[in-house]
Structure formats: structure tokens, C-alpha cells
C-alpha positions as CSV (number, residue, x, y, z in Angstrom):
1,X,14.7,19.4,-17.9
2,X,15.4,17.9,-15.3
3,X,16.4,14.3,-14.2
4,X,15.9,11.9,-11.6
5,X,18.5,9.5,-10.3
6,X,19.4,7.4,-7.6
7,X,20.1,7.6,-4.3
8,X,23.1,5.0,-2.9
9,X,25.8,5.4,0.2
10,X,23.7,8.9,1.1
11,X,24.4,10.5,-2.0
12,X,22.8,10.7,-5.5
13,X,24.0,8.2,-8.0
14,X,23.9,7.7,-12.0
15,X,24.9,5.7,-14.6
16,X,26.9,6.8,-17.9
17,X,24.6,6.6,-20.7
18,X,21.4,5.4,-18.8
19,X,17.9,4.7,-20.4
20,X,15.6,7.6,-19.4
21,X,11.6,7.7,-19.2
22,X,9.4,10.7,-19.1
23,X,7.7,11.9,-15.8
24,X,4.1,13.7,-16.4
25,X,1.9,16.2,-14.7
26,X,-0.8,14.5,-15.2
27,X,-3.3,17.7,-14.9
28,X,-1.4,19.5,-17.8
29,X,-0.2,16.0,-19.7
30,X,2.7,17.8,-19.9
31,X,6.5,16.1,-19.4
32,X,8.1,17.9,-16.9
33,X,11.2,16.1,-16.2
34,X,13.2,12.6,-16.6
35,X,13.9,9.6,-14.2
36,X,17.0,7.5,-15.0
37,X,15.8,3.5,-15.4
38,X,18.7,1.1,-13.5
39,X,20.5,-1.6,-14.7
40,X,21.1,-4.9,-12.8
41,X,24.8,-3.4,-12.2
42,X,23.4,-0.2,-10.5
43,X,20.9,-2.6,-8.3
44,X,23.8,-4.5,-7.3
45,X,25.9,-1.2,-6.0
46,X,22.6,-0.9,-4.4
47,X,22.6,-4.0,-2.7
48,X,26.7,-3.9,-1.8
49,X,25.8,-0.4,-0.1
50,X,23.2,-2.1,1.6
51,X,25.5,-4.9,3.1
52,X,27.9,-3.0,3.9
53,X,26.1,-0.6,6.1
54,X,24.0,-4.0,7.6
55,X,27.3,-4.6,9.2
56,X,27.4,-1.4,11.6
57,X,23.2,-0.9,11.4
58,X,21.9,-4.4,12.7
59,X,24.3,-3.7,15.8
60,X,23.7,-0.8,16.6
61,X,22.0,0.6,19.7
62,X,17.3,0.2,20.1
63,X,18.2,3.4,21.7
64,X,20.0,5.3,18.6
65,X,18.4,4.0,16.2
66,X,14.8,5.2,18.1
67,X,16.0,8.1,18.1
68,X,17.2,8.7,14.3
69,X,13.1,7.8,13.6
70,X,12.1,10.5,16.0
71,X,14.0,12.7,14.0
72,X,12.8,12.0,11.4
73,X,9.2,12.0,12.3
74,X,10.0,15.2,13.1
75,X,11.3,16.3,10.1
76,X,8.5,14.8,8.0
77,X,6.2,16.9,10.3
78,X,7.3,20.0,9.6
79,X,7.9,19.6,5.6
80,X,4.6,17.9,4.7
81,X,3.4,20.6,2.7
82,X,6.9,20.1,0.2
83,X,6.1,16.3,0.3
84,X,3.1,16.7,-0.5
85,X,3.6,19.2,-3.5
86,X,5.8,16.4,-5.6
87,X,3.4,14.0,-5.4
88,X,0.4,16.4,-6.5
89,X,2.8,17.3,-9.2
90,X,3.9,13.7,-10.3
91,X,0.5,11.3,-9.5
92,X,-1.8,14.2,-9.6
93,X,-4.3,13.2,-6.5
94,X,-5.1,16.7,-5.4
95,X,-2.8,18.6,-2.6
96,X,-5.3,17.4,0.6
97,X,-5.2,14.1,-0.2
98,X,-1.5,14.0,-1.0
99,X,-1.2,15.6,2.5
100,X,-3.4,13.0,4.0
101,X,-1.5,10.3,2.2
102,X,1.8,11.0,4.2
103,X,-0.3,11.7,7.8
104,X,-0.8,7.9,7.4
105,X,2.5,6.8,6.2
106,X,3.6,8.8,9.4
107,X,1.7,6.7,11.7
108,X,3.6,4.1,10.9
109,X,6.2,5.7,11.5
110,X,4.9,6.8,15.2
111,X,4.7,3.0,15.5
112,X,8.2,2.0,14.8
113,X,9.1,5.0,17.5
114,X,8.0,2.0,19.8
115,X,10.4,-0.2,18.3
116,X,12.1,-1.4,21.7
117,X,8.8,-2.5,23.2
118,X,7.8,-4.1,19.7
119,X,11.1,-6.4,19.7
120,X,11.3,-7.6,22.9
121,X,11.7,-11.0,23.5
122,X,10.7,-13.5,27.0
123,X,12.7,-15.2,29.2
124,X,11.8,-18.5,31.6
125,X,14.1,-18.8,34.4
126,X,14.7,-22.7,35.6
127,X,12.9,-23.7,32.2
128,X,13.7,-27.1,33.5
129,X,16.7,-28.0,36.2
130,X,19.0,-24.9,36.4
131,X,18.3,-24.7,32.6
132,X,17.3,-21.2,31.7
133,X,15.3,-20.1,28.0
134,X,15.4,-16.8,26.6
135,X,14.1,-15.8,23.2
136,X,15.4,-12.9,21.0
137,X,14.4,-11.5,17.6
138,X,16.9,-10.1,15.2
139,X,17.5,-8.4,11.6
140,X,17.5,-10.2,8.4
141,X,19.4,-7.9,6.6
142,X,19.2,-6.2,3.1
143,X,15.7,-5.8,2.5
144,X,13.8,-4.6,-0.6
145,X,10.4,-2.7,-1.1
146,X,8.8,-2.3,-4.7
147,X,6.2,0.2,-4.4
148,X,3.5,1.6,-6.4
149,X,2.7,4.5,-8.2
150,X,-0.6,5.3,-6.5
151,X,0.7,6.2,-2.9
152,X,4.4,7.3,-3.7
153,X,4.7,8.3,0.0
154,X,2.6,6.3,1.8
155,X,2.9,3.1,0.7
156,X,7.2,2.8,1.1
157,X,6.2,4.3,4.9
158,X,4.0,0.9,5.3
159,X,7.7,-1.1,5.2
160,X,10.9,0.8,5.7
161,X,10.1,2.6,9.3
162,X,9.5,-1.0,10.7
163,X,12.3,-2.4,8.9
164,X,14.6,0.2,9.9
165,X,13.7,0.1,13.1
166,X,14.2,-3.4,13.5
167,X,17.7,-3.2,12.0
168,X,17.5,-3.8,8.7
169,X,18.9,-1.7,5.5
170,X,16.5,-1.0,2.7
171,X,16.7,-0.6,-1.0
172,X,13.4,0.6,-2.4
173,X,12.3,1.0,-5.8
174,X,9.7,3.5,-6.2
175,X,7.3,3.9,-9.6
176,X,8.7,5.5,-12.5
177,X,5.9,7.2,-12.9
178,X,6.2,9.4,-9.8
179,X,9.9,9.0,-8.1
180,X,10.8,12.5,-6.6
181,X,9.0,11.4,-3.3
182,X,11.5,8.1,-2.5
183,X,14.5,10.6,-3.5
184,X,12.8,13.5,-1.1
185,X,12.4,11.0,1.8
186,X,16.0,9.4,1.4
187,X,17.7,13.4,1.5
188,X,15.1,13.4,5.3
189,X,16.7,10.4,6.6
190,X,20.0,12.1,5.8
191,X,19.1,15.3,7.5
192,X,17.6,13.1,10.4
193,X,21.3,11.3,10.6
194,X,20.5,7.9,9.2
195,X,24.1,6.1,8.2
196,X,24.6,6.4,4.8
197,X,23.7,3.1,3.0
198,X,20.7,2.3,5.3
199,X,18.2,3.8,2.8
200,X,18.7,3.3,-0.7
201,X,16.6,4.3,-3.6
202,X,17.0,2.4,-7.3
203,X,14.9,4.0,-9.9
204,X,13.9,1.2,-12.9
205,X,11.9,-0.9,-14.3
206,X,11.2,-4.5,-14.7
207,X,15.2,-5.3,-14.9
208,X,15.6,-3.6,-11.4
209,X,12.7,-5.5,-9.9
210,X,14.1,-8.7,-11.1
211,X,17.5,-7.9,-10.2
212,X,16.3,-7.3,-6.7
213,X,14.2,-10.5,-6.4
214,X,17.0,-12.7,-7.9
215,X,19.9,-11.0,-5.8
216,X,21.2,-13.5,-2.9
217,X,21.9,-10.6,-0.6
218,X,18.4,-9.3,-0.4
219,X,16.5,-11.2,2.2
220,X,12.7,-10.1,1.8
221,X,10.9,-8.5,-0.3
222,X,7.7,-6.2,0.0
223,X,5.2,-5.6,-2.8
224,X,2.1,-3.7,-3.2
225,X,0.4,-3.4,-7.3
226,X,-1.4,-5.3,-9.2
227,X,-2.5,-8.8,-8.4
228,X,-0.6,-10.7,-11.5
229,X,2.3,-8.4,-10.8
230,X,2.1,-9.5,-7.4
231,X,2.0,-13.3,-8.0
232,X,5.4,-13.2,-10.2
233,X,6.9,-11.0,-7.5
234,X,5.7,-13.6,-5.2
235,X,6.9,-16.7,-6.9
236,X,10.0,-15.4,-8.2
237,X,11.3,-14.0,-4.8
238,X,10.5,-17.3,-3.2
239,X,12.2,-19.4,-5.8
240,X,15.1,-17.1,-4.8
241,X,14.6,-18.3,-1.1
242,X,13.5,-15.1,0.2
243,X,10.7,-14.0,2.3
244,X,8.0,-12.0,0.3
245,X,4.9,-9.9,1.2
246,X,2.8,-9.3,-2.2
247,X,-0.2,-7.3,-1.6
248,X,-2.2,-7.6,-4.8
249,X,-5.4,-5.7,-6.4
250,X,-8.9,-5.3,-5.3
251,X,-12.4,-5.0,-6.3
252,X,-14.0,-3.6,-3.0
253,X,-17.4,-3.7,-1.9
254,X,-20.2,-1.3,-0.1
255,X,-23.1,-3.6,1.0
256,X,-26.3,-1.0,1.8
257,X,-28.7,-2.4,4.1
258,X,-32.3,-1.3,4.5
259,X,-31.8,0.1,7.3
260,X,-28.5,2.3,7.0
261,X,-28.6,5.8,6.8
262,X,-28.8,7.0,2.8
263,X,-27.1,10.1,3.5
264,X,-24.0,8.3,5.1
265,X,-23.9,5.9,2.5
266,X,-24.4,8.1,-0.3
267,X,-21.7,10.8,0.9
268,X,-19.4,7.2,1.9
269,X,-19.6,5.7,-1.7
270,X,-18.3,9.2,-3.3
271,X,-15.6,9.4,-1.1
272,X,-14.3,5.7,-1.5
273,X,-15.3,5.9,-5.0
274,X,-13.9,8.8,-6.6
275,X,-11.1,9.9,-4.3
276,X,-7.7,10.3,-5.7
277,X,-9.5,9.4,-8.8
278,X,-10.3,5.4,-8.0
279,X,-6.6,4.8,-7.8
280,X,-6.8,3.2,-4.4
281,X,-6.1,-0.4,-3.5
282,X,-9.2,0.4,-0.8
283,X,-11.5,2.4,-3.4
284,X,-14.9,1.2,-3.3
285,X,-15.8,0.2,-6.8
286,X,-19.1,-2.1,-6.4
287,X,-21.7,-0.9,-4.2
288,X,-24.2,-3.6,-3.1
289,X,-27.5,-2.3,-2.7
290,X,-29.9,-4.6,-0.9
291,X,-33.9,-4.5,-1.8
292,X,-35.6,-1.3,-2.6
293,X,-33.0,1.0,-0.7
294,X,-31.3,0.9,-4.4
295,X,-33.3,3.6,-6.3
296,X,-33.0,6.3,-3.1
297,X,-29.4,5.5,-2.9
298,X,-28.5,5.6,-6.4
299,X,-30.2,9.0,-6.8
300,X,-28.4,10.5,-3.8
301,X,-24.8,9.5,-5.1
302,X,-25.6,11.0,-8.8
303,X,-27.4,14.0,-7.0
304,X,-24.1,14.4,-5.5
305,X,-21.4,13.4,-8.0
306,X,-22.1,15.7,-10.5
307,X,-21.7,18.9,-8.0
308,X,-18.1,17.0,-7.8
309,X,-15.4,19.5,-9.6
310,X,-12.3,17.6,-11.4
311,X,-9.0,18.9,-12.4
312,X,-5.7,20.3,-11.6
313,X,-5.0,19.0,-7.6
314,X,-3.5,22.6,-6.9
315,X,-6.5,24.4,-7.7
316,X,-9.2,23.2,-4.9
317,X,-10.5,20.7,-6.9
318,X,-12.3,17.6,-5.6
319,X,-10.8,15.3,-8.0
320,X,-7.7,15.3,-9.5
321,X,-6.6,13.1,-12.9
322,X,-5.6,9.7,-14.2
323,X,-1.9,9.0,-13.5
324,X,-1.5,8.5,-17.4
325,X,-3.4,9.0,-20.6
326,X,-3.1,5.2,-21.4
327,X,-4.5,4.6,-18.0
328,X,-7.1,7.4,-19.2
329,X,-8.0,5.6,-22.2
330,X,-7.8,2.2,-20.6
331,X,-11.1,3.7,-17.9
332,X,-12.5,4.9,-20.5
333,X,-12.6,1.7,-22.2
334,X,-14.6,0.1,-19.3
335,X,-17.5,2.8,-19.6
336,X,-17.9,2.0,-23.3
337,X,-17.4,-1.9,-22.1
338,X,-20.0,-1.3,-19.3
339,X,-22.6,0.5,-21.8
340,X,-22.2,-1.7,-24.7
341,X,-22.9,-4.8,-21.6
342,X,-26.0,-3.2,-21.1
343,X,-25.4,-1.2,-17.2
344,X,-27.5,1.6,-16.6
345,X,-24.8,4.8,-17.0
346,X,-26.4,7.2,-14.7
347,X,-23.2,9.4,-14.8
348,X,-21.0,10.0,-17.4
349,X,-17.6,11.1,-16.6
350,X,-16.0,11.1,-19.8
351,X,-15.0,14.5,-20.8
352,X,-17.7,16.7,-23.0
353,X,-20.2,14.4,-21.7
354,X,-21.7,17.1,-19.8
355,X,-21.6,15.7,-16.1
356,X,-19.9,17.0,-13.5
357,X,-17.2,20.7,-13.9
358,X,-13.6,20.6,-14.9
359,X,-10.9,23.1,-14.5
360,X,-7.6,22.1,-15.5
361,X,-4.9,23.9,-18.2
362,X,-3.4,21.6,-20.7
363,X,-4.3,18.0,-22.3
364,X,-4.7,16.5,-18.7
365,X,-5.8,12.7,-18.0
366,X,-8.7,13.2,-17.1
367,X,-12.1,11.2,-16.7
368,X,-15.4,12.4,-14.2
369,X,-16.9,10.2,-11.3
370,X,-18.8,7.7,-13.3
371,X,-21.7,6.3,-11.9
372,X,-23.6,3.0,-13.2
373,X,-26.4,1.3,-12.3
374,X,-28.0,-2.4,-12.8
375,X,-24.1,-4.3,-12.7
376,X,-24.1,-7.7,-13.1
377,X,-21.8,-10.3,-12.3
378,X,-20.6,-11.2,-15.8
379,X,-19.9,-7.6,-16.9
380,X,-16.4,-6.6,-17.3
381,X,-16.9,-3.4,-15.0
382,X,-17.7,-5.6,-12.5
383,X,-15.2,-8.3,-12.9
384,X,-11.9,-6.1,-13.2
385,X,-10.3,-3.6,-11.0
386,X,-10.6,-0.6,-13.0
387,X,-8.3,1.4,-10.8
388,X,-10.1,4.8,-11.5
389,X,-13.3,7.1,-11.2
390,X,-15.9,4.2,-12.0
391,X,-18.5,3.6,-9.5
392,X,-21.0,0.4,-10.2
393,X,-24.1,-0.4,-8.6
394,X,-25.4,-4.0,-7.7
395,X,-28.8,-4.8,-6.9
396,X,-29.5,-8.0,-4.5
397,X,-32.3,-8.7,-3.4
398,X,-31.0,-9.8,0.4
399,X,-28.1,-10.0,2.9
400,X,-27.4,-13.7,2.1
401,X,-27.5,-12.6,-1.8
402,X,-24.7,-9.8,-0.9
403,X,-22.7,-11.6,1.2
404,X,-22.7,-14.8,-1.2
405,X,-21.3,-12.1,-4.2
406,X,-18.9,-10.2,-2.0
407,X,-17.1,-13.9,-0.9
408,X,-17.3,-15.1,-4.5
409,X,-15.5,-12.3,-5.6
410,X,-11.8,-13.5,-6.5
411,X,-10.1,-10.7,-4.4
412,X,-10.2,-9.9,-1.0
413,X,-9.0,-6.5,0.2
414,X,-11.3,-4.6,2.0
415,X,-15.2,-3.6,2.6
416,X,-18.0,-2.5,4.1
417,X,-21.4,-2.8,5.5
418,X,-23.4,0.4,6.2
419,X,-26.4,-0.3,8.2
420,X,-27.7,0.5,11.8
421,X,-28.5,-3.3,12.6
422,X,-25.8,-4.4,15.0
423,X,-26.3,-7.8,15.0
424,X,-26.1,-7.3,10.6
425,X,-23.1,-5.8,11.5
426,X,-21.3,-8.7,13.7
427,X,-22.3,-11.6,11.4
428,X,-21.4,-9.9,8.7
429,X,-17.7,-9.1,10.0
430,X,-17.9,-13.0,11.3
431,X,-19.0,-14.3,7.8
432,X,-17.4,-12.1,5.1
433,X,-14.2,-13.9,3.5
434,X,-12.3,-10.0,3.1
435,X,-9.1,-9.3,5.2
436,X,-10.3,-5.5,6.5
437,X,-13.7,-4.5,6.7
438,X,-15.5,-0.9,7.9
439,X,-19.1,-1.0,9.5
440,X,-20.4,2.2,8.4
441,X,-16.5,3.4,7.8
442,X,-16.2,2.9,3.6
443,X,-12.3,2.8,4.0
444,X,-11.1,0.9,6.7
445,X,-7.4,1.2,6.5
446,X,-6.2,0.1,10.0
447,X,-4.7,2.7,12.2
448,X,-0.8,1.6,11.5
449,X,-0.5,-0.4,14.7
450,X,-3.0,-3.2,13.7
451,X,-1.8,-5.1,10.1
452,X,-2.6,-4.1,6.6
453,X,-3.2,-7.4,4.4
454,X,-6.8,-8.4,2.1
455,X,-7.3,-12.4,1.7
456,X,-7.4,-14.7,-1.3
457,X,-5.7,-12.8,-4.8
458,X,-5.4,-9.4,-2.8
459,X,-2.3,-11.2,-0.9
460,X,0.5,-13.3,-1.9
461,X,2.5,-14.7,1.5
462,X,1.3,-14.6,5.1
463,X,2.2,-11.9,6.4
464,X,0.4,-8.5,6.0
465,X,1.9,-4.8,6.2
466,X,3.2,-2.6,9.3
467,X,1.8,-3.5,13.1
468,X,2.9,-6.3,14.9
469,X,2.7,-8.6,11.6
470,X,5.2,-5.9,10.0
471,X,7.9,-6.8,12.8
472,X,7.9,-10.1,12.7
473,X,8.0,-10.1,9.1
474,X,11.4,-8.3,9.3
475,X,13.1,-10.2,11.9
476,X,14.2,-13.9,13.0
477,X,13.3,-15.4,15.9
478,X,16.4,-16.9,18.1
479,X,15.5,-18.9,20.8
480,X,18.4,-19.6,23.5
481,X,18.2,-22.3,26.3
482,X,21.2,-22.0,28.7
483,X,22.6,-24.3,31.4
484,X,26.1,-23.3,33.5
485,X,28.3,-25.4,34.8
486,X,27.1,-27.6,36.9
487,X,28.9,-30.8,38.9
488,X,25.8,-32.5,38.8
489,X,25.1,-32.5,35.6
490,X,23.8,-36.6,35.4
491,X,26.6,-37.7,32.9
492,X,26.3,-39.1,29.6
493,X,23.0,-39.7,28.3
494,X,21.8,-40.7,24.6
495,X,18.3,-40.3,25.0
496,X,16.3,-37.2,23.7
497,X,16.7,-34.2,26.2
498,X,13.7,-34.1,28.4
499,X,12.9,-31.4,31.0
500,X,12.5,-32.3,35.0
């Protein structure tokens, strides 16, 4: 069985007599190999690595280092179909949405292409009397990204294209749950000629994570899981006097107008709901339905969700399984939770319930789209962010009543209004208290040269993911004012500088 480590100075790296944890196929629930769990000693070789190669990196040439990330676009391009394989095999989405997973991540990557134009600065000539002002932006340095299990490749493309780009090094720490796809990517930077020591991976745990938040050489660090994960990752990075981007978790909402077209909707809320299984920061989980559009639309998603066909990603399916069979159990704790509240369950996903096909080998993780009906505010479905297969309907009886439970909601990520009511539409992008929203789109991830962020416990820090924001975030601003020699310079002066 194989095991896997570390990658540190462009080569793999391991420690003597290092704790281990299993890796799963989730379709099968078989283990089908080992990743090695760092210790704050290996982090730190990390980090040194990192520094070192800062040195050389954060000088060198917009012009090289553009062209290393065309290469490696490039590379990424041609291989998809490998990448995509490992994180079928390891998270267990199925093998087209793995694919489209990294066709994101490589937008991003497109983006940082256009690095040179992204980090100019400006200049004022004669700012004031032969005084001339020129702004620049430059590197921080060691930079670390802590990414999540649910988008192994996507996800650390959000951070390290910009942040190499810009100049920085990166250690990343990838989930232990699925960590071929950081290792894969660091051997494609090699190939693509990135110095060694720009891109680091650290396998681990919690101990890495806090090495890497506490470590004074690490200047930033980017997040993305869970919303209480991402507040300790926020405050303790901070407290360590570094800059820190902390996307959190999400309970997103469909609000069905009247008007909209039931077809789109329907066909929308299965394909925000249930794909790669609910695990998606941006899965719909709580559609909204306003007056007596609810009983059309809730017969046209369960019409369609039990044609849906769950099980091995390899195999064609529509659905693939849970990451874990204590995530497993955990969904399938809500459904008893949201039965035993007294929702409507109007699909049942749980295996040998009798809704919807499954063809998998094995003990997979599995659970079926779940569909519920008549969700209230108070009910635990509706409260938490499940983070699988578990659709819930709402019923309100207007606009103002959806709009009201959408902005009362304690998270802030993303949703979406179907409707063919354009002025609907623009007050409700206006009024809605969510940081990306879709009018009749039920996933509105920004193409990767606008920001990625949600508002209010979706987002710890002020600065959201890739774009313009992404730049900034990994650079400092320098701004220079310059005066030459001059004979008649005015003499001495005590007086605060003022400009003439």
C-alpha cells in the first residue's frame, strides 16, 4: 500500500517513524493507500525551503515567472484527464465533475498569466514642485494555503497561481482525506520549471495547521472549510500578525418566484443540490418557494431526482458518494432529524429506501438526493450546513418574506433568484445581504477574474479569493515620492511638508 508524503525543495520528503492515516475510495469504502501526517519540525523545513527560495523568487523577472505559469497551464491542459482520475479516486465526485473542478481552478490560472498588467503600479510626474510619486506593489513572502477536502484541485488553484505570480513562495497543506492532487500539481510545476522550494506541499493535520499559523516566517494565510474552523484559523493567524483570508460554510438559497420558469428551476435545484454529492461551499441546500409556485416546483424536482443514478464516479453515474462513512452517517442523521421535526420527506435517499438507482461495488458512502418539503426555520435541516445530498424546501408566502429569511440566515455565501421579472431581479441583487448571487444561474461562482468571497460567517477577513482582490491580498503596496537635487530647494523648514 502505498503512501503519501511530502513534497519540499522539488523533491518528496518524509519523516522517520511518522503517524499515518488511511486514504479511502469512497465508492468501494475501501483503504487504498496512506498519507504521512507532519510534525511542527517537518512544517518548519517547509517553511526554511520556502524562505530560502523567496530570496531568488520575489526578484526574479514578471517576464520569467509569466512564463513558468504558461507552462504550466499548459501542462495542466494536456493531463486533466490524470488529475482528474486521483480526485474521483480519493473524494469520489464523479470523473466530469472532477474534470470540471480543475477547468475552473485553470481559469485562475489564465488570470495570473496577466500578472504584469495585474501588478502594475502609477506614477505622477511633478506631484508637487519637481517632486515626482510613483507607487509599486511587491511580495510578502512565505505564504500558506489550508485547503479543503471537497475541491482538492480547485480550491489550492483559487491562491497559489496569484500568489506565485506575484512573487511569493507557497506551502500548502492539502486534506488528508484526498492529498494525491497537491503532490500531482507540485511534480507539474516541476516539469513546467518552477525553482525548487517555490511550491511546497505539507501533509497533516491540526499540528501542521497550527504550526503554519503560529510560524513567524509565514506571512498570510488562506482558508477555505468550515465556518468555526475558519474563525480559529482566522483569529489565531492574526494573533500571529499575519494576513488571513478564511472563507467559511454556507447554507445557500434558491428563491422561486411566480413567474420563473419551473423547468429551469427544477432542473437548477438538482444540479446545485445534489452535485458532487452536496459537498459544495455553493450547493443549494434551501430552496425558497414563493406562493403557490411551491407544489408545481416540488413535484418537478422529485419527478426528476429519482431518475438520478448514484454510485461509483467512474461508472457514468450522476452522483458519486460521501467523502466518508462518518460524514455518511452524520447526513443521514439530518434526514432522521428532519423527519422526526416534522418536514415533509418527499425523497428518501437513504440506501434501501427505494428512491432513486445505485451502482457501486463495495461498502461505499453513500446516501441518494433527498428531497424535503414544508422546512421551517427552527428545524435542524434548515439551520446547519449539511454538506451533502439534502435538498429542503421553504414555503413563503412573498418576496419580502424570502428576502427577510435569506438575510437572517447567519451565513452569507452565495444565491439565487430564478424569476423572469427584471426589476425582481435588480432589487433583489440590490437588497440581498449574500456576497455572490446568480439571477436564474443556481451557482454563481465568478468567472476567476472577478473575487470569490460570501459575507457575514461565510468570511473571516476582508479580502475575498483570486481577481483583483486575490493580488492585492498577496502583495504590499510601496509608495515612493522622489525629489533630485535641486539648488533651490527653500532651505530648512520644520513645518509639515506641503505640496505647491
Amino acid at each position: 500500500m502505498s503512501t503519501t508524503q511530502h513534497w519540499i525543495d522539488g523533491a518528496e520528503a518524509s519523516e522517520a517513524g511518522a503517524r499515518l492515516a488511511d486514504v479511502t475510495n469512497p465508492a468501494t469504502g475501501r483503504v487504498t493507500g496512506q498519507v504521512a501526517l507532519a510534525t511542527t519540525d517537518l512544517v518548519n523545513t517547509a517553511v526554511a525551503s520556502s524562505v530560502k527560495a523567496f530570496q531568488t523568487w520575489g526578484t526574479t523577472s514578471l517576464a520569467k515567472r509569466t512564463s513558468i505559469m504558461f507552462k504550466f497551464r499548459e501542462l495542466l491542459n494536456e493531463r486533466k484527464p490524470e488529475l482528474a482520475a486521483i480526485i474521483t479516486a480519493e473524494h469520489g465526485k464523479v470523473l466530469d465533475d472532477a474534470l470540471g473542478e480543475i477547468s475552473r481552478g485553470q481559469e485562475v490560472v489564465e488570470v495570473a498569466c496577466g500578472a504584469p498588467h495585474l501588478l502594475k503600479g502609477g506614477y505622477t510626474e511633478n506631484a508637487s514642485t519637481n517632486v515626482d510619486v510613483h507607487s509599486k506593489r511587491q511580495a510578502l513572502g512565505p505564504v500558506a494555503i489550508i485547503s479543503p477536502f471537497n475541491f482538492p484541485a480547485m480550491v489550492p488553484m483559487w491562491f497559489f497561481p496569484v500568489a506565485i505570480a506575484a512573487g511569493n513562495t507557497v506551502i500548502l497543506k492539502p486534506s488528508e482525506k484526498d492529498p494525491s492532487a497537491a503532490i500531482w500539481m507540485a511534480e507539474l510545476w516541476k516539469e513546467a520549471g518552477l525553482p525548487d522550494g517555490v511550491f511546497n506541499v505539507v501533509n497533516g493535520d491540526k499540528e501542521s495547521v497550527d504550526a503554519l499559523l503560529d510560524h513567524p516566517d509565514v506571512q498570510s494565510v488562506s482558508f477555505v472549510g468550515s465556518t468555526p474552523i475558519a474563525q480559529y484559523v482566522y483569529e489565531r493567524g492574526t494573533a500571529a500578525g499575519k494576513r488571513v483570508q478564511a472563507l467559511g460554510g454556507a447554507k445557500n438559497h434558491m428563491l422561486v418566484l411566480p413567474d420563473a420558469d419551473l423547468d429551469l428551476a427544477a432542473d437548477s435545484a438538482i444540479n446545485a443540490g445534489f452535485g458532487a454529492a452536496g459537498e459544495r461551499c455553493m450547493a443549494i441546500s434551501a430552496v425558497v418557494a414563493v406562493g403557490d409556485v411551491a407544489d408545481e416546483l416540488v413535484a418537478k424536482i422529485a419527478e426528476r431526482v429519482k431518475k438520478l443514478r448514484t454510485g461509483d464516479g467512474t461508472r457514468g453515474c450522476d452522483m458519486g458518494p460521501l467523502v466518508t462513512s462518518a460524514h455518511r452517517d452524520k447526513v443521514a442523521g439530518y434526514i432522521d432529524a428532519g423527519i422526526a421535526s416534522g418536514a415533509t420527506l418527499v425523497v428518501d435517499g437513504r440506501p434501501g429506501q427505494g428512491a432513486g438507482q445505485f451502482d457501486a461495488d463495495g461498502e461505499g458512502f453513500f446516501v441518494g438526493p433527498t428531497l424535503f418539503d414544508n422546512v421551517t426555520e427552527d428545524m435542524s435541516i434548515y439551520q446547519d450546513e449539511i454538506f451533502g445530498p439534502v435538498l429542503s424546501v421553504v414555503r413563503v408566502d412573498s418576496y419580502d418574506e424570502g428576502l427577510d429569511l435569506i438575510n437572517r440566515n447567519k451565513y452569507g455565501n452565495g444565491t439565487a433568484i430564478f424569476t423572469n421579472d427584471g426589476g425582481a431581479a435588480r432589487r433583489f441583487e440590490a437588497e440581498v445581504k449574500v456576497g455572490m448571487i446568480g439571477i436564474n444561474v443556481p451557482i454563481p461562482v465568478p468567472m476567476a477574474y472577478y473575487s470569490f468571497g460570501g459575507w457575514k460567517a461565510s468570511l473571516f477577513g476582508d479580502t475575498h479569493a483570486h481577481g483583483t482582490e486575490g493580488f492585492h491580498f498577496f502583495t504590499r503596496g510601496k509608495v515612493v515620492t522622489t525629489r533630485w537635487a535641486d539648488p533651490s530647494h527653500g532651505g530648512i523648514n520644520l513645518g509639515f511638508p506641503q505640496n505647491d
